[in-house]
PANUVEX-694356 format. One record per residue (C-alpha): residue number from 0; x, y, z; residue in three letters. Coordinates in steps of 0.02 Angstrom, whole numbers, plus 50000, padded with zeros to 5 digits. Example, Ala and Ser with C-alpha at 12.3 -4.5 7.8 and 13.67 -1.06 7.14 Angstrom:
<pts>
{pt 0, {50615, 49775, 50390}, ALA}
{pt 1, {50684, 49947, 50357}, SER}
</pts>
This chain:
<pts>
{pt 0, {54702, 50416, 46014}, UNK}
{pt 1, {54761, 50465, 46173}, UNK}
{pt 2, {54725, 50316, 46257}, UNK}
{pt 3, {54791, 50210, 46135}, UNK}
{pt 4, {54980, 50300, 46144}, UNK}
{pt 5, {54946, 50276, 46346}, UNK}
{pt 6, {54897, 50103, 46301}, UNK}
{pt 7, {55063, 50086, 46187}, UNK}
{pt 8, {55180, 50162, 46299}, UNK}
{pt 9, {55113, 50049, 46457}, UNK}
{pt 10, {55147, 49909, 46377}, UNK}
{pt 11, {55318, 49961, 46286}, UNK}
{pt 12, {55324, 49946, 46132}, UNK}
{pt 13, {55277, 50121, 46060}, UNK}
{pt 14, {55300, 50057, 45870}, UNK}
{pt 15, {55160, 49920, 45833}, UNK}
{pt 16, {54984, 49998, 45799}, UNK}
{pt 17, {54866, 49827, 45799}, UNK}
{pt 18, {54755, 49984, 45804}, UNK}
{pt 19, {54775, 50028, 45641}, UNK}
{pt 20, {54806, 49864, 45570}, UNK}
{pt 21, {54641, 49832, 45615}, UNK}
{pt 22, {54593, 49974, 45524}, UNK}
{pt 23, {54681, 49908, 45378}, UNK}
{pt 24, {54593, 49749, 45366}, UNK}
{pt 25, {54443, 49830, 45362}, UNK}
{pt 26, {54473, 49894, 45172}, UNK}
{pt 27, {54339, 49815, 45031}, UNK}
{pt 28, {54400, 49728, 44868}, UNK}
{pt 29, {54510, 49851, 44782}, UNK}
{pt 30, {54490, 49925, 44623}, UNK}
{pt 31, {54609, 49865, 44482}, UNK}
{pt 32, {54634, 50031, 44437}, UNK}
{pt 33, {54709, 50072, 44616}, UNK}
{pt 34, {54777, 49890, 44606}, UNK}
{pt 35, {54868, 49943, 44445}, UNK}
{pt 36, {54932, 50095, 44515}, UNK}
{pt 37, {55014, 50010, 44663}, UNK}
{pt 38, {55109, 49916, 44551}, UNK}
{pt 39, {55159, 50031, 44447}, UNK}
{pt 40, {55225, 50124, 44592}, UNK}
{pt 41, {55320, 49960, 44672}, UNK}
{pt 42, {55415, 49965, 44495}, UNK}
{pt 43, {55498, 50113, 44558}, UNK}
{pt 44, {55607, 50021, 44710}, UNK}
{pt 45, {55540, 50149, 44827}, UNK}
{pt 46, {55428, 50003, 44918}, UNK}
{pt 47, {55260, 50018, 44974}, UNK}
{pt 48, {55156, 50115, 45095}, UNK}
{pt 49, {55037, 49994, 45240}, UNK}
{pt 50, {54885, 50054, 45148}, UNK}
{pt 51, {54962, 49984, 44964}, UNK}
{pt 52, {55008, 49832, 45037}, UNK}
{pt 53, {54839, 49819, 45137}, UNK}
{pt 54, {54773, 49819, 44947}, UNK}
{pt 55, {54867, 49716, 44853}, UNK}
{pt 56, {54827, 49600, 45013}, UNK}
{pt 57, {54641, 49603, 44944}, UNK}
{pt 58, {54693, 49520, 44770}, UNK}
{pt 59, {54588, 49377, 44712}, UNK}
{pt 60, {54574, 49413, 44524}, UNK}
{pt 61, {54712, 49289, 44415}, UNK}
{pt 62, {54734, 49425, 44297}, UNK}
{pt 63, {54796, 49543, 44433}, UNK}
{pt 64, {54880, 49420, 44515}, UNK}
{pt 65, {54985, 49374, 44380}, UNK}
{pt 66, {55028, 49559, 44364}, UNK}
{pt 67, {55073, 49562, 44540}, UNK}
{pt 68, {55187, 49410, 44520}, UNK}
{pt 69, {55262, 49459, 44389}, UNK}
{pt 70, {55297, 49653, 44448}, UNK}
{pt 71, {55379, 49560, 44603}, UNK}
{pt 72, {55479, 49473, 44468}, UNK}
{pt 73, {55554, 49623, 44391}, UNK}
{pt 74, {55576, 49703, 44555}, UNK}
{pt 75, {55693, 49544, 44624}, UNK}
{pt 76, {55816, 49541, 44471}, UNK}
{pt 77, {55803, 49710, 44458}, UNK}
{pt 78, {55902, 49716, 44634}, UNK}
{pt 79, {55981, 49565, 44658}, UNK}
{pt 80, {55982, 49498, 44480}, UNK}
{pt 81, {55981, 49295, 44449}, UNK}
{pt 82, {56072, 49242, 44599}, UNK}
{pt 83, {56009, 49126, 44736}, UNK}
{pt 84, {56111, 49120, 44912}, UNK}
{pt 85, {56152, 48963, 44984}, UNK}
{pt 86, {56161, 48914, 45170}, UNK}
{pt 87, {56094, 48776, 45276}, UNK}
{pt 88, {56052, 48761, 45469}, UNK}
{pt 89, {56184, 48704, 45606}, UNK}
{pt 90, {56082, 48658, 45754}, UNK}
{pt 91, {56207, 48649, 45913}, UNK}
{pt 92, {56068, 48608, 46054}, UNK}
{pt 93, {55890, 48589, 46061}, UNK}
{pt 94, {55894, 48614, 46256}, UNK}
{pt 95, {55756, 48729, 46290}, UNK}
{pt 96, {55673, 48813, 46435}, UNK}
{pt 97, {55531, 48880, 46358}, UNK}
{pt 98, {55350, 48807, 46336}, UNK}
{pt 99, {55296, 48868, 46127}, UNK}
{pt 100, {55165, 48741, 46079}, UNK}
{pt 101, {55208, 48736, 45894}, UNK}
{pt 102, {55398, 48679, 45920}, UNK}
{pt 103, {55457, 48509, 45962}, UNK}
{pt 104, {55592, 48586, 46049}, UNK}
{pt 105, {55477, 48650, 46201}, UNK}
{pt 106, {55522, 48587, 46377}, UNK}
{pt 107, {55403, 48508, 46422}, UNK}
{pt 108, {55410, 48380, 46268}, UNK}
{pt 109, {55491, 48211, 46379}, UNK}
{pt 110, {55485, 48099, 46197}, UNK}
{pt 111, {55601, 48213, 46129}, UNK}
{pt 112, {55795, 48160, 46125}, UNK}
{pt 113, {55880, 48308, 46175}, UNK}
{pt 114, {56059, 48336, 46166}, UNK}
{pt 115, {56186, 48487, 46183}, UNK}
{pt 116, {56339, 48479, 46050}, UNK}
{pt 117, {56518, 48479, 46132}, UNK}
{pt 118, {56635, 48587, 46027}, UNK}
{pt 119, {56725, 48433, 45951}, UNK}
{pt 120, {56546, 48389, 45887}, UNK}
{pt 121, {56508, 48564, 45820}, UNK}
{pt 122, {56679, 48543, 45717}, UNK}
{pt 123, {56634, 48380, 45672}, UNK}
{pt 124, {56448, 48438, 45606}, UNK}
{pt 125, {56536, 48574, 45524}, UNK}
{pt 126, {56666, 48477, 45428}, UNK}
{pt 127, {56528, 48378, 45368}, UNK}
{pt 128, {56432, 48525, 45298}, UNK}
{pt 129, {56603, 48585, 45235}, UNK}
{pt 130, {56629, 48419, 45138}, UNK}
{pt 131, {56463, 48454, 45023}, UNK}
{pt 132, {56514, 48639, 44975}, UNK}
{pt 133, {56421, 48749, 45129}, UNK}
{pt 134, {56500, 48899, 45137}, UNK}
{pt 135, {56351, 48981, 45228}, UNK}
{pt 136, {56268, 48942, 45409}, UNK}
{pt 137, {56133, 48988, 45523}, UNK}
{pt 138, {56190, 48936, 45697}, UNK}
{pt 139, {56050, 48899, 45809}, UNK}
{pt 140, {56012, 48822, 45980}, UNK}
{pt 141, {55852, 48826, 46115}, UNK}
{pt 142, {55839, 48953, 46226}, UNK}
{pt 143, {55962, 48869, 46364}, UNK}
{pt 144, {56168, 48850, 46381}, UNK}
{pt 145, {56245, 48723, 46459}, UNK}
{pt 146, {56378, 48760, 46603}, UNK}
{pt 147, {56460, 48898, 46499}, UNK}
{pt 148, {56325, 48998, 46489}, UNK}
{pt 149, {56328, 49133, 46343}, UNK}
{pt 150, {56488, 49083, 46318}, UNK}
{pt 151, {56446, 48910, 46256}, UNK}
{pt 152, {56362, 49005, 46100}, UNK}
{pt 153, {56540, 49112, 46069}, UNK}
{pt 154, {56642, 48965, 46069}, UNK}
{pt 155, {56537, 48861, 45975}, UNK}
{pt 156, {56536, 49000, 45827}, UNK}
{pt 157, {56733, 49036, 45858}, UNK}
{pt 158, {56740, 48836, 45844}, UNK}
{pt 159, {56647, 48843, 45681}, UNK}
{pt 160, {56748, 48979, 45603}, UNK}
{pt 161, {56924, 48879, 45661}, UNK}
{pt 162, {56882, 48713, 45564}, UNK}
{pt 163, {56930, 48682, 45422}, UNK}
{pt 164, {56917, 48532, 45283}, UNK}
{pt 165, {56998, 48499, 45119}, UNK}
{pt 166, {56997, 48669, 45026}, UNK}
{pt 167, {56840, 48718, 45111}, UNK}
{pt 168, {56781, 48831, 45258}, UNK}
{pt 169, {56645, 48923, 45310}, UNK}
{pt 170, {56656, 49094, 45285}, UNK}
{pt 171, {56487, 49176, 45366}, UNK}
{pt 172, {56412, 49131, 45512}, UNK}
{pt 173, {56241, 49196, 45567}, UNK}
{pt 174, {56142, 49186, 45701}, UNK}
{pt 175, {55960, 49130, 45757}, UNK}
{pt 176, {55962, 49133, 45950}, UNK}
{pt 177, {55851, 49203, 46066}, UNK}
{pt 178, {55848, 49381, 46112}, UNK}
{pt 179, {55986, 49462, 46217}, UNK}
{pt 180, {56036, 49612, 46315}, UNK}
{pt 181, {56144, 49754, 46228}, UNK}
{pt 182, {56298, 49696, 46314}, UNK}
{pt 183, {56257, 49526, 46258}, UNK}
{pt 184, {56254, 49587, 46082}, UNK}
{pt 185, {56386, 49671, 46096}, UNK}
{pt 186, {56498, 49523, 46138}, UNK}
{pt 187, {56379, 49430, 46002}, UNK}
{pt 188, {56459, 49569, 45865}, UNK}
{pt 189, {56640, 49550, 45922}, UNK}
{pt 190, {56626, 49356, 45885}, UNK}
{pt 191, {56613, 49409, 45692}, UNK}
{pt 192, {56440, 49351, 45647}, UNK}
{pt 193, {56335, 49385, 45486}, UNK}
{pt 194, {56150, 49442, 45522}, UNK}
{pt 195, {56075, 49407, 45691}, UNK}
{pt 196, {55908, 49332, 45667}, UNK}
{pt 197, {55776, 49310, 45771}, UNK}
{pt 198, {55565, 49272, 45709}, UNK}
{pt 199, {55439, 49353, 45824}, UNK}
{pt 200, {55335, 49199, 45773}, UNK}
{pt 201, {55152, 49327, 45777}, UNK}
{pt 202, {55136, 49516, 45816}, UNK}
{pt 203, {54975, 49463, 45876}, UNK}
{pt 204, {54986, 49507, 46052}, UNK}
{pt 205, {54834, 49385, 46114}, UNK}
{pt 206, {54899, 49244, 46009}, UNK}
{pt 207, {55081, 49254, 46070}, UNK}
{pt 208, {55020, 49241, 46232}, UNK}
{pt 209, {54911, 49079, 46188}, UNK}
{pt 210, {55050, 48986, 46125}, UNK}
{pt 211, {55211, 49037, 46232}, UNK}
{pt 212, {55158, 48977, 46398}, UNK}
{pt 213, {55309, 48973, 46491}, UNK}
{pt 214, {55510, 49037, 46494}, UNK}
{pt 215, {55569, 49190, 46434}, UNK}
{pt 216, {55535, 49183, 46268}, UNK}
{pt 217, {55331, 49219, 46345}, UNK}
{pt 218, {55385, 49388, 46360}, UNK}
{pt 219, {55307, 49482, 46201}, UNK}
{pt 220, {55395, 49647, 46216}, UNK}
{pt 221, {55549, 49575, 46254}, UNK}
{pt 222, {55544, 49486, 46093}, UNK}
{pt 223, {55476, 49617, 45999}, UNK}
{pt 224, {55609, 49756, 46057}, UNK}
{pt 225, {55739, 49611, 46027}, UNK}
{pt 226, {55829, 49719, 45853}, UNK}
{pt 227, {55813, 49889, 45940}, UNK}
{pt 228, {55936, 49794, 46071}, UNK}
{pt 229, {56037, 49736, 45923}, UNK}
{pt 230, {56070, 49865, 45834}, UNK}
{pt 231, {56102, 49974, 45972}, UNK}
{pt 232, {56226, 49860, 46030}, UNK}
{pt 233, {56304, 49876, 45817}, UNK}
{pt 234, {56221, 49751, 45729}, UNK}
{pt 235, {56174, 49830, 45591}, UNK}
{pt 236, {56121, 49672, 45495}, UNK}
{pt 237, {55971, 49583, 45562}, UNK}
{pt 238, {55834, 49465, 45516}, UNK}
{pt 239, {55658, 49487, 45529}, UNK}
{pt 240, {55519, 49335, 45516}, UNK}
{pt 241, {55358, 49280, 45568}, UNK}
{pt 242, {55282, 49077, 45590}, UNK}
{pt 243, {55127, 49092, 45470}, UNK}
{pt 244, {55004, 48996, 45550}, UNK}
{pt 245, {54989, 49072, 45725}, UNK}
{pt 246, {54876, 49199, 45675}, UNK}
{pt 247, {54776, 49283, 45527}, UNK}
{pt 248, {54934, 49314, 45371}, UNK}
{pt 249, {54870, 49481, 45330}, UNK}
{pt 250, {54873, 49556, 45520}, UNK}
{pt 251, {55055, 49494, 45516}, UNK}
{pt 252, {55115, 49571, 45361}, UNK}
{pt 253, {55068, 49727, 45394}, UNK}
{pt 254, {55135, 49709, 45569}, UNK}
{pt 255, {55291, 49664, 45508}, UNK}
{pt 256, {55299, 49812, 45396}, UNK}
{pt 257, {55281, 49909, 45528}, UNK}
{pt 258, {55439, 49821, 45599}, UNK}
{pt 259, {55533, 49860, 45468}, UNK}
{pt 260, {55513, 50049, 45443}, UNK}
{pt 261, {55526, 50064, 45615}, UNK}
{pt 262, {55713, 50017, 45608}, UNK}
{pt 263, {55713, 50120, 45436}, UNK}
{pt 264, {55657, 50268, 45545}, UNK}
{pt 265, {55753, 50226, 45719}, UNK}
{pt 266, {55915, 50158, 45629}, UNK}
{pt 267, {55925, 50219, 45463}, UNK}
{pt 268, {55911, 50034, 45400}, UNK}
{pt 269, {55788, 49908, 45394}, UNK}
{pt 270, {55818, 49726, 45396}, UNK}
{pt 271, {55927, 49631, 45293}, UNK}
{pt 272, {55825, 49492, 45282}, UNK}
{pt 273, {55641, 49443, 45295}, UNK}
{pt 274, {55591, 49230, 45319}, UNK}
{pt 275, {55439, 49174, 45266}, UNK}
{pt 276, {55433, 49006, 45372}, UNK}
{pt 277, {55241, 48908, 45383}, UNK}
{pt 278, {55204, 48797, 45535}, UNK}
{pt 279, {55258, 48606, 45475}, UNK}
{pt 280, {55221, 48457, 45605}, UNK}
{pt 281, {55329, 48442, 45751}, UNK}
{pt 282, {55344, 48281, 45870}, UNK}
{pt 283, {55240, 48296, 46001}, UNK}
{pt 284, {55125, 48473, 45952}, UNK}
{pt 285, {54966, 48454, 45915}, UNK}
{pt 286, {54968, 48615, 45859}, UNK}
{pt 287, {55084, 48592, 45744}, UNK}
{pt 288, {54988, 48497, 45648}, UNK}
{pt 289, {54843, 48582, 45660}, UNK}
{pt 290, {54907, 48768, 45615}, UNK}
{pt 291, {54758, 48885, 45681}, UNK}
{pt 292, {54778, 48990, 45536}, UNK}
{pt 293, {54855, 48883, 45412}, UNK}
{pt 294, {54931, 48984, 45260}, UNK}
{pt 295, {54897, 48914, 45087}, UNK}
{pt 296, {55002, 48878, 44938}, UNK}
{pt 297, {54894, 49039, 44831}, UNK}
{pt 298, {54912, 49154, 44979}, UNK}
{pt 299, {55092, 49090, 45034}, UNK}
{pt 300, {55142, 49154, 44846}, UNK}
{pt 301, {55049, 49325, 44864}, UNK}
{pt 302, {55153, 49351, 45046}, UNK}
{pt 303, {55313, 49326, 44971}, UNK}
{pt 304, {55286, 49443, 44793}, UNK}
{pt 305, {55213, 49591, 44919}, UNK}
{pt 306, {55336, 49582, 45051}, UNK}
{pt 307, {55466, 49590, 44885}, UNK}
{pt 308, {55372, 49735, 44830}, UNK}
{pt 309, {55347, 49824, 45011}, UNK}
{pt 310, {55536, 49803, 45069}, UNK}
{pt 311, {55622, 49780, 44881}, UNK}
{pt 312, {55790, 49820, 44969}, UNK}
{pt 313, {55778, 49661, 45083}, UNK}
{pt 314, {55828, 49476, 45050}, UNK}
{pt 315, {55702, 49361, 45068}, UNK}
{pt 316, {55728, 49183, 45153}, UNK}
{pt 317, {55637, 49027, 45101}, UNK}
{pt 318, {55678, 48865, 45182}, UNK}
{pt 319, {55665, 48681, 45164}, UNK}
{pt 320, {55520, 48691, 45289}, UNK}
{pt 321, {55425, 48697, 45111}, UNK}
{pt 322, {55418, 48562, 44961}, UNK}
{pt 323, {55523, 48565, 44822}, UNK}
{pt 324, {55395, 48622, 44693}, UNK}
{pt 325, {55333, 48772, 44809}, UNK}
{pt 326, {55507, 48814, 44824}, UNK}
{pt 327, {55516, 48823, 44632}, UNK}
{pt 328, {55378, 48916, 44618}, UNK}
{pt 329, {55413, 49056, 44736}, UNK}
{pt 330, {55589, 49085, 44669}, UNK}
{pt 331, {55519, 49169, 44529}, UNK}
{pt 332, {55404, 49275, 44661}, UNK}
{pt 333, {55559, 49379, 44743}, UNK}
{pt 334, {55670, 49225, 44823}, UNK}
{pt 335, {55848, 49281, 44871}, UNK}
{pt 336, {55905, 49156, 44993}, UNK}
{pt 337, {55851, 48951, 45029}, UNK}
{pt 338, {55927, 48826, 45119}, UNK}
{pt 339, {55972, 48669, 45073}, UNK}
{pt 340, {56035, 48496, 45122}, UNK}
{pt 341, {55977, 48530, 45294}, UNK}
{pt 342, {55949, 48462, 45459}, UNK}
{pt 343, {55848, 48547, 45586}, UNK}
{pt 344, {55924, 48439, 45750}, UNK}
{pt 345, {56115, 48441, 45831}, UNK}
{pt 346, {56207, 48321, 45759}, UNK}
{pt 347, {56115, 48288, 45603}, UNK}
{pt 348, {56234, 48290, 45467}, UNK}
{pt 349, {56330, 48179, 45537}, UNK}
{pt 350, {56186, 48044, 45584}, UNK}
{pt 351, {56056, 47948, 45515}, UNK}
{pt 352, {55936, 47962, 45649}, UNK}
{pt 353, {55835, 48119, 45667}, UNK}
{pt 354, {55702, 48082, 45803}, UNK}
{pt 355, {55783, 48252, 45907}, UNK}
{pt 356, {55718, 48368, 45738}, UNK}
{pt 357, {55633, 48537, 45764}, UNK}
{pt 358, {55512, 48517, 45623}, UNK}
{pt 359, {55458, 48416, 45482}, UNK}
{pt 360, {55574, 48447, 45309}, UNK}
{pt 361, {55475, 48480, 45168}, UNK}
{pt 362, {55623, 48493, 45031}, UNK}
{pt 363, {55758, 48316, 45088}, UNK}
{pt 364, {55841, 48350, 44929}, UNK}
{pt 365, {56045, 48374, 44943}, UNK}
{pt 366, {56154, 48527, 44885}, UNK}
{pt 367, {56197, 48446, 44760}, UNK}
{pt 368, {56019, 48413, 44689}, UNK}
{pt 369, {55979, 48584, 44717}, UNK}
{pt 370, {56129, 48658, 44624}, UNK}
{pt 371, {56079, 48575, 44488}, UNK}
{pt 372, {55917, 48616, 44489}, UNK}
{pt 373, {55943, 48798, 44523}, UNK}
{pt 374, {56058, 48803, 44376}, UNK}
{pt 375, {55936, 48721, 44258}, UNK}
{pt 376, {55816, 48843, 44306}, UNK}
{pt 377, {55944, 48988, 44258}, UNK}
{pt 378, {55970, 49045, 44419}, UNK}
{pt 379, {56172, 49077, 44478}, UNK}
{pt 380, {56198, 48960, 44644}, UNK}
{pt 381, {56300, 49083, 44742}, UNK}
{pt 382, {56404, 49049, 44900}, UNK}
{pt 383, {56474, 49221, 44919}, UNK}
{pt 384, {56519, 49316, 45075}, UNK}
{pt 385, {56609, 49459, 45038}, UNK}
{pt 386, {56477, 49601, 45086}, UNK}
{pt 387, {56524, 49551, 45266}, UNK}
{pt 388, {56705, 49551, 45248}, UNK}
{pt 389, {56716, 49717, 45137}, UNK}
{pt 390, {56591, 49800, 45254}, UNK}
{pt 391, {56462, 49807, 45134}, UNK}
{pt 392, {56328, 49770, 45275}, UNK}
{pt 393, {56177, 49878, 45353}, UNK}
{pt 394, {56167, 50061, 45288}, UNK}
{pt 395, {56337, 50031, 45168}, UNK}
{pt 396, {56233, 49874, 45086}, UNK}
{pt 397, {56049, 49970, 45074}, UNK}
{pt 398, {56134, 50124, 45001}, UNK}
{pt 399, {56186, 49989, 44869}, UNK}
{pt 400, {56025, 49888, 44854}, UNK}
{pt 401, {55892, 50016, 44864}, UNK}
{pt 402, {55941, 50086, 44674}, UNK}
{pt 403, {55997, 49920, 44618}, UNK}
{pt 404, {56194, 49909, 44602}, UNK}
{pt 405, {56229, 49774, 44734}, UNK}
{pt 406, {56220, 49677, 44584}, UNK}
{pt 407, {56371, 49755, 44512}, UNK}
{pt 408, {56486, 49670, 44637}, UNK}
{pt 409, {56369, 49526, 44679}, UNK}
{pt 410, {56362, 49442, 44499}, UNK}
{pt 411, {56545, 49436, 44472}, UNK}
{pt 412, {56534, 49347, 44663}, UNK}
{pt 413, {56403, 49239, 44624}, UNK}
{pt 414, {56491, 49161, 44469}, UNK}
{pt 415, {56654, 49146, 44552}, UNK}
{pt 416, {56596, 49062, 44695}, UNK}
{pt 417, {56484, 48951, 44605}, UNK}
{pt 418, {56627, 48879, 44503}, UNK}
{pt 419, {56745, 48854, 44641}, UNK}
{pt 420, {56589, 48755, 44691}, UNK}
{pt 421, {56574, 48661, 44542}, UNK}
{pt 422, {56764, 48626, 44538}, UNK}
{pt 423, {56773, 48562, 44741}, UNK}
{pt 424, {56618, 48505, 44764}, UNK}
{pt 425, {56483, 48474, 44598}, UNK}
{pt 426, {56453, 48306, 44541}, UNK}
{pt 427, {56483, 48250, 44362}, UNK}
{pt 428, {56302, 48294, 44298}, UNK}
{pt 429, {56287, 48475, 44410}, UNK}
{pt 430, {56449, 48537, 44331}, UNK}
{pt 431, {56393, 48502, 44160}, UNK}
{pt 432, {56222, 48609, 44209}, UNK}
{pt 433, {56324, 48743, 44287}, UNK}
{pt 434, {56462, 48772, 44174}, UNK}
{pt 435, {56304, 48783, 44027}, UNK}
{pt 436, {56228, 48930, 44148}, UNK}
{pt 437, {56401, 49043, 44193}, UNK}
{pt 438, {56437, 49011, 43986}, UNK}
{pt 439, {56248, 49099, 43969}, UNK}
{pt 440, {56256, 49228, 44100}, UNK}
{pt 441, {56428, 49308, 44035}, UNK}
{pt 442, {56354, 49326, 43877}, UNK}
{pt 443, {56215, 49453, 43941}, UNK}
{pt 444, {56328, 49541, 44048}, UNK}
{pt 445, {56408, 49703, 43976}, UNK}
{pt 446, {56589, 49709, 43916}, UNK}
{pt 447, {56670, 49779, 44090}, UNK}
{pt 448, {56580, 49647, 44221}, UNK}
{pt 449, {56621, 49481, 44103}, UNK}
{pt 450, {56821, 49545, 44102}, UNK}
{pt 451, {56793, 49547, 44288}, UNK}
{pt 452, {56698, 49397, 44298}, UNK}
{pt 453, {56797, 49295, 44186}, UNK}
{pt 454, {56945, 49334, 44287}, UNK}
{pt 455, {56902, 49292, 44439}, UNK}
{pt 456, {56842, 49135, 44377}, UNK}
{pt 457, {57011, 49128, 44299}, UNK}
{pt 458, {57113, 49149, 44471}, UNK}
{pt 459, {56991, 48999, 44536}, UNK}
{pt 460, {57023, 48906, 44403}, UNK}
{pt 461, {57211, 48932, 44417}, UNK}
{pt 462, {57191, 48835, 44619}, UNK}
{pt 463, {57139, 49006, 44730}, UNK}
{pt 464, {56980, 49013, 44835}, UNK}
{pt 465, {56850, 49143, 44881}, UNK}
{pt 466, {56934, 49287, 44763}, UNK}
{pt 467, {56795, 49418, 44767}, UNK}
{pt 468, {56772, 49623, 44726}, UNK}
</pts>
């Protein structure tokens, strides 16, 4: 043990124990008995211990795994209730200096078109996003800035905030950059942003190093120490995710568990969000294509319902990266938050052409077309923001979400938003669906949250936008 902490502390980053993930791995096909146990104990909202989840990891048997799916179920609505967050990607460069072999974006990839936003673009891009209801966005660029330097990426999210179009805006503005200093993020938090999100793609030390062979972003533990930085610097919302693919799923998860109650135990909070991203094909990676650990569909499923059950507090992220029908599927396994209508190059929304993309799309469907579908699936399409304006955000929110009652303010949210989306924005057929789900959902709700509900929906419907409690 002692050379393993010199081991840790050599290389810096005194948190991640491959050691005893390894360990972990090691455990035999668990009893259902212990299996139902776990469960049992994830209906609580206290989360799960490594060795639980390194169970429950171990599931094969359909009859337990439809108890696990459907624990992770209860768990989701329990906290977060019905609603599904809406956002999509705004891509402002795919100039990058770094040499990942899974991402089209890499330098050395000549076929690729590359091109760096100018902030009359970025408002452009925006007001197109505006125009099909966004209120949501993940800004993101490759690790490189163009003359400005960091202050390319401040503008461009000041620029974002500024435009405006019709009765629309955009009200939240995240981030997905590469990882900074603390001053950095402290001028990052002063800009007004949502979460900061960044992936550490694999905690597998010996794989990262395979497949980053060049630029910063090659530097493991500069990555991995990349939300002690941030929330040092204030940030007290961030994102957590890992590219399944790269390496074996089950070494990950628990390695990102490990993330996450570290910043429980060094910040009082863990993250606000976890993504659940697979490798899709890139132009130009032969990698890409050919994941080295490619996830399935059954074990892409199981991920999502134990990471809902390990961390219930956190919102999970699912984007287009994945098909339609998986994406139905794994909303009912502890979804929170998907994309839609998105484009995953700069410029995209605005052109037809999309030969400078990151990755394949799995999901090309519009908002629209997933509004509607959401809402015939009785899930509440929500476009709300007002956790980050009302300061509901890092310990505030999980004091909130941990017993369940950031549902409390979020429905009420949720339905308002939705109909000033179905009023601005809905086509003919999608208001019809989602006027039939907010008539259904204020019927289960208890006397004091419909009169709260109903008038907020009332002030939209009387003209005013993005009323929220």
């Amino acid at each position: 043990m002692a050379i393993l902490t010199e081991q840790k502390k050599e290389h810096g980053h005194s948190w991640l124990d491959a050691a005893s993930i390894e360990a972990q791995l090691q455990c035999s096909t668990p009893d259902p008995v212990r299996v139902k146990e776990i469960l049992q104990q994830a209906r609580t909202l206290k989360g799960l211990t490594p060795d639980e989840v390194a169970v429950l990891m171990q599931v094969e048997s359909p009859r337990l795994l439809e108890e696990l799916f459907d624990t992770a179920k209860r768990v989701k609505e329990e906290i977060y209730g019905k609603r599904i967050v809406l956002f999509a990607p705004l891509y402002v460069s795919n100039v990058c200096r770094n040499e990942c072999l899974y991402c089209a974006f890499r330098a050395s990839n000549k076929n690729l078109v590359r091109r760096t936003l100018s902030y009359e673009e970025i408002a452009s891009e925006t007001r197109a996003m505006i125009r099909t209801g966004q209120k949501r966005i993940v800004l993101l660029l490759g690790e490189a800035y163009p003359q400005e330097g960091f202050d390319y990426l401040l503008n461009a999210i000041r620029t974002v905030y500024d435009t405006k179009e019709g009765p629309g805006e955009i009200r939240r503005v995240n981030v997905e950059i590469a990882p900074l200093s603390v001053e950095d993020f402290k001028r990052l938090k002063k800009a007004e942003i949502g979460t900061y999100i960044t992936f550490q793609e694999t905690y597998h030390e010996a794989t990262y190093e395979q497949v980053h062979r060049a630029g910063k972003k090659a530097e493991f533990n500069w990555r991995l120490e990349c939300m002690d930085r941030a929330m040092k610097a204030g940030i007290d919302d961030v994102g957590l995710g890992v590219l399944f693919g790269l390496a074996d799923w089950r070494f990950e998860m628990l390695a990102l568990m490990q993330h996450a109650r570290h910043l429980e135990i060094q910040f009082g909070c863990g993250p606000h969000t976890i993504s659940v991203p697979r490798i899709e094909p890139a132009a130009g990676s032969d990698l890409s294509n050919n994941p080295p650990h490619a996830v399935s569909d059954a074990d892409f499923k199981k991920i999502i319902a134990i990471i809902r059950l390990a961390v219930p507090y956190t919102g999970m992220i699912l984007s287009t990266r994945e098909r339609a029908e998986i994406r139905r599927e794994c909303l009912q396994l502890g979804i929170s938050q998907i994309s839609a209508g998105s484009r995953t190059d700069p410029g995209g929304y605005e052109s037809e052409n999309h030969s400078s993309a990151q990755f394949c799309l799995g999901d090309h469907r519009s908002l629209d077309e997933v509004v509607r579908d959401l809402s015939e699936m009785n899930f509440v399409p929500s476009f709300c923001t007002a956790c980050y304006r009302m300061g509901r955000t890092g310990q505030d929110f999980m004091d909130l979400a941990k017993p369940g009652d950031i549902k409390t303010h979020c429905d009420p949210n949720a339905m308002s938003t939705f109909m000033e989306h179905l009023l601005d924005y809905a086509s003919p057929q999608t208001v019809t669906s989602g006027k039939n789900l907010i008539e259904k959902h204020l019927l289960g709700m208890d006397q004091a949250q419909k009169e709260l509900t109903l008038k907020l929906i009332d002030q939209v419907k009387k003209g005013r936008r993005d009323v929220f409690v």
